[in-house]
C-alpha positions in Angstrom: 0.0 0.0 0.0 2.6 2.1 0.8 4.5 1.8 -2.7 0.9 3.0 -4.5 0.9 6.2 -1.9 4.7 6.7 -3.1 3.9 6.1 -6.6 0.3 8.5 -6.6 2.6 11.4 -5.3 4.5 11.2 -7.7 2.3 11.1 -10.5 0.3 13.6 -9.3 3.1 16.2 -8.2 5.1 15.6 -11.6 1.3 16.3 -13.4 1.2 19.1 -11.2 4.6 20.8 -12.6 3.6 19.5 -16.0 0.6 21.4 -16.3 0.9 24.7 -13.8 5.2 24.8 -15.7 3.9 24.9 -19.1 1.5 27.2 -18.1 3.8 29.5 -16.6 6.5 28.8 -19.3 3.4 30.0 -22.2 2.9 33.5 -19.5 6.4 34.3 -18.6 8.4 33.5 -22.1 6.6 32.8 -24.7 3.8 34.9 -24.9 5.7 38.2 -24.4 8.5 36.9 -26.3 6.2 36.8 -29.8 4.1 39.8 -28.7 7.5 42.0 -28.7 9.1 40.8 -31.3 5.2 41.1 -33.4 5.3 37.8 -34.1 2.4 36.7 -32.3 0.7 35.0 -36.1 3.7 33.1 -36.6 3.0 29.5 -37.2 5.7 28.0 -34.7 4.4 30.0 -31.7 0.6 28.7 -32.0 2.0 25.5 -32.4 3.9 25.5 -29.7 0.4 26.4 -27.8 -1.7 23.7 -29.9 0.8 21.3 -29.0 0.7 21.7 -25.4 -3.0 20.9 -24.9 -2.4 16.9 -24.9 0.1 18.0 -22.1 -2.3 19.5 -20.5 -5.6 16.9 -20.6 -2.8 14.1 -19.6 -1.9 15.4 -16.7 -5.8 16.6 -15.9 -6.4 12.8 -16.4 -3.0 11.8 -14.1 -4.2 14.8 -11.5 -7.6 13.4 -11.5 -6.8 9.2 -10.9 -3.8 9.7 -8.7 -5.6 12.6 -6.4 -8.4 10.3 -6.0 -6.7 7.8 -4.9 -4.2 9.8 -3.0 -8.2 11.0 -1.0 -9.3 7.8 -0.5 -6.5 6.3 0.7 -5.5 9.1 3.1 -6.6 8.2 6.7 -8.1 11.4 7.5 -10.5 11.3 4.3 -14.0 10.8 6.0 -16.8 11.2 3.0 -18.8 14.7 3.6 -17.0 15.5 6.5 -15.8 19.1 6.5 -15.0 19.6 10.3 -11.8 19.8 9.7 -9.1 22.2 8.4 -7.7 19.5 6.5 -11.0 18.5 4.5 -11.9 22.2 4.0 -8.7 22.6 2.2 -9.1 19.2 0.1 -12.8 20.9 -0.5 -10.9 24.2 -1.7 -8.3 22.2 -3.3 -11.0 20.3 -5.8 -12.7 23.4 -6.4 -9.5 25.1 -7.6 -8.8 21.7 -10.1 -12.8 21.6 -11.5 -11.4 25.8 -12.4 -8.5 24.8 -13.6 -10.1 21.7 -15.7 -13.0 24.8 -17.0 -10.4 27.0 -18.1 -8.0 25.0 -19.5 -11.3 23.6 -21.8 -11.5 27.2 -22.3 -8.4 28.1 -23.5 -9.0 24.9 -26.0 -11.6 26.4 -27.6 -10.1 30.0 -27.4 -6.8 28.6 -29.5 -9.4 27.5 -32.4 -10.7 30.7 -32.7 -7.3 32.2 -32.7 -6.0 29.9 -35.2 -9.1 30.3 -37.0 -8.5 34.3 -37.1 -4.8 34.4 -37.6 -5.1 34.6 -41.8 -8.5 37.4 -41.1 -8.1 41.2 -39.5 -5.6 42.0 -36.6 -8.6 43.4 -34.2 -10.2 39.3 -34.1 -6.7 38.0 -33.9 -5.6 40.5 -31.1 -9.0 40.2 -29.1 -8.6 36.1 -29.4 -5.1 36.4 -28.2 -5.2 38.5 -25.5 -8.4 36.4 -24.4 -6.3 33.4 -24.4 -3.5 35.6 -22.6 -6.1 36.3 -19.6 -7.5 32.5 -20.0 -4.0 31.2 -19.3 -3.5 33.9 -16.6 -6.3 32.7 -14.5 -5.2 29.1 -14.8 -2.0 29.9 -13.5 -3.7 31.4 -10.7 -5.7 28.8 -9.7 -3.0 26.5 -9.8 -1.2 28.2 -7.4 -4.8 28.3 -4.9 -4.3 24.9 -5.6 -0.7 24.2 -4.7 -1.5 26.4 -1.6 -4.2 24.0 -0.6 -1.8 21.1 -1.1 0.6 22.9 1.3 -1.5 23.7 3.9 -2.8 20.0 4.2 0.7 18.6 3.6 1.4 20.9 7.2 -2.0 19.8 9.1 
């Protein structure tokens, strides 16, 4: 039992980095890296976006799998019990992933449209990109709500 606890932490915290990295890596570098250089259309930088999407829905499905079990196997999990810290900060932990899983769905759909408007005007392309600037913006902030929660229950 104690090697599938070893192994679900693992999974879950490399997921973690996965996701909440790339997401960071697309808000930190390579966004404002094409936008200042005005190469925002450029083939290779959506790309680069469209091809971290199965990065991300991997680790939502590795996040998902090993945190349940991670849950249910933890002795203090008691179903519908929120009494304590601990499960009030699992609670605010899920609530932060079912976000992050909304805007990450989101920012699916928002790369489409941006891909979609890339060849048309520049007001649809810059509207879609800057949406898809404050999509992955919000995910990065709710992944760190999430860490957070991880933190505080990892203490308790």
């Amino acid at each position: 039992m104690d090697f599938v606890l070893w192994v679900s932490r693992v999974m879950h915290i490399m997921s973690v980095v996965v996701w909440l990295g790339g997401l960071i890596f697309l808000n930190t570098l390579l966004l404002p890296i094409a936008a200042y250089h005005k190469e925002t259309r450029i083939t290779t930088v959506l790309e680069a976006q469209r091809r971290f999407l199965p990065f991300v829905w991997s680790s939502v499905w590795t996040i998902l799998i090993t945190g349940m079990l991670l849950m249910v196997l933890s002795p203090r999990f008691l179903w519908f019990d929120f009494s304590t810290r601990w499960s009030q900060l699992l609670v605010a932990k899920q609530v932060a992933f079912l976000l992050l899983l909304f805007f990450s769905w989101q920012a699916g759909k928002v790369l489409k449209r941006l891909d979609e408007s890339r060849a048309s005007d520049d007001e649809a392309f810059e509207g879609w990109r800057l949406t898809f600037q404050k999509v992955v913006r919000r995910s990065i902030l709710w992944g760190i709500v999430a860490l957070l929660c991880a933190a505080g229950m990892a203490v308790m």
